[in-house]
C-alpha positions in Angstrom: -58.4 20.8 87.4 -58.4 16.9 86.6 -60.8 15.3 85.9 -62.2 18.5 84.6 -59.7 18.6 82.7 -56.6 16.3 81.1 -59.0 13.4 80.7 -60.9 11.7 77.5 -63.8 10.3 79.4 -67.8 10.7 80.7 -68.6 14.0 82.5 -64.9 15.9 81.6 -64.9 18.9 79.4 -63.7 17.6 75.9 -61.1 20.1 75.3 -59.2 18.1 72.2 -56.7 18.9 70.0 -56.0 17.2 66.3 -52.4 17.9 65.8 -50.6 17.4 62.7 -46.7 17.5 63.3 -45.7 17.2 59.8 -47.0 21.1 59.2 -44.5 23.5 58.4 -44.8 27.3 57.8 -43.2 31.0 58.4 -44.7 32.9 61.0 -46.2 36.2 59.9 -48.0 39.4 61.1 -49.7 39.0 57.7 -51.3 35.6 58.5 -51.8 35.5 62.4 -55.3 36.0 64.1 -54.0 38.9 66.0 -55.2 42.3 65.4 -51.8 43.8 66.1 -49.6 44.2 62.6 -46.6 43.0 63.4 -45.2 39.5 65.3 -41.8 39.2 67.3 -41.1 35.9 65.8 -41.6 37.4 62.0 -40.0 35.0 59.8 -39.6 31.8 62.2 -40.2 28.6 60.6 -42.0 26.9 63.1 -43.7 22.9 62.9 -46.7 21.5 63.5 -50.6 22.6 63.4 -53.7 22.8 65.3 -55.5 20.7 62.7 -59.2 20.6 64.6 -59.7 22.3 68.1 -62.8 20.6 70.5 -64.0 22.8 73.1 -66.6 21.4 75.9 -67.2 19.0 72.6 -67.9 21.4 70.5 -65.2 22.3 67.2 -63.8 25.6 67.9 -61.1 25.7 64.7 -61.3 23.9 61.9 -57.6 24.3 60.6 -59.0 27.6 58.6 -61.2 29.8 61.0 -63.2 29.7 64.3 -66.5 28.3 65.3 -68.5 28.5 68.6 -66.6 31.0 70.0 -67.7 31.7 73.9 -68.5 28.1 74.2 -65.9 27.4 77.3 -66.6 27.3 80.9 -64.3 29.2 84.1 -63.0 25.7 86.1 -62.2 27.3 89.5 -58.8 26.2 90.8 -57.0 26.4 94.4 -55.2 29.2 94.7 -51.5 27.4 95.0 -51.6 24.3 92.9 -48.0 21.3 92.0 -46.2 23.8 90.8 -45.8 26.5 93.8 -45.5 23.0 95.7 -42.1 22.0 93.5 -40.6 25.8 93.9 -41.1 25.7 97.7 -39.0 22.0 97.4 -36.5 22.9 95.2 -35.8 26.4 96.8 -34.9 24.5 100.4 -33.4 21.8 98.6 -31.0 24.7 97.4 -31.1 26.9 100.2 -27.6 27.8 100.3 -27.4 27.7 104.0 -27.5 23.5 103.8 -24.2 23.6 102.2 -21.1 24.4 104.3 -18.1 25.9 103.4 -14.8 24.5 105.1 -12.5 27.6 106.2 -10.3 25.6 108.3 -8.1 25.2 105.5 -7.5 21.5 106.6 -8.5 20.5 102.8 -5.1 22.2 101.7 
């Protein structure tokens, strides 16, 4: 997705977030922007806020309720990306047929 993506500069998308760390609240079904009435983390106190959310440069939350909603674009991505790439590594790195077991009981 970089540079479409995960950049700050001419001809990326803009997608910024304002984040304010010294926030603190409860979660709560009551105040959430779900429309579902109740929350499986009901009565966490979590840290930390979305202050001011930038979309494709435009504001899309300004710390109380949305704005230019639908304003976001589809980036089309490859269908295995770094991730899959680090499994497939770390599952042969671990591949338990690289480690050998002495039986001989010569280690006694």
């Amino acid at each position: 997705m970089y540079p479409q993506k995960g950049v700050i500069r001419p001809g990326s998308d803009a997608d910024v977030v304002i984040w304010d760390p010294n926030h603190s609240r409860v979660i709560s079904s009551a105040t959430h922007h779900h429309k579902v009435d109740y929350n499986i983390f009901e009565g966490m106190q979590v840290f930390g806020k979305a202050d001011h959310t930038f979309s494709n440069g435009y504001l899309v939350w300004d710390g109380k309720e949305f704005h230019n909603q639908q304003k976001g674009k589809y980036v089309k991505r490859g269908i295995f990306g770094y991730t899959y790439g680090r499994h497939s590594a770390w599952t042969e790195v671990n591949n338990p047929l690289n480690f050998k077991v002495d039986r001989s009981g010569k280690n006694k």
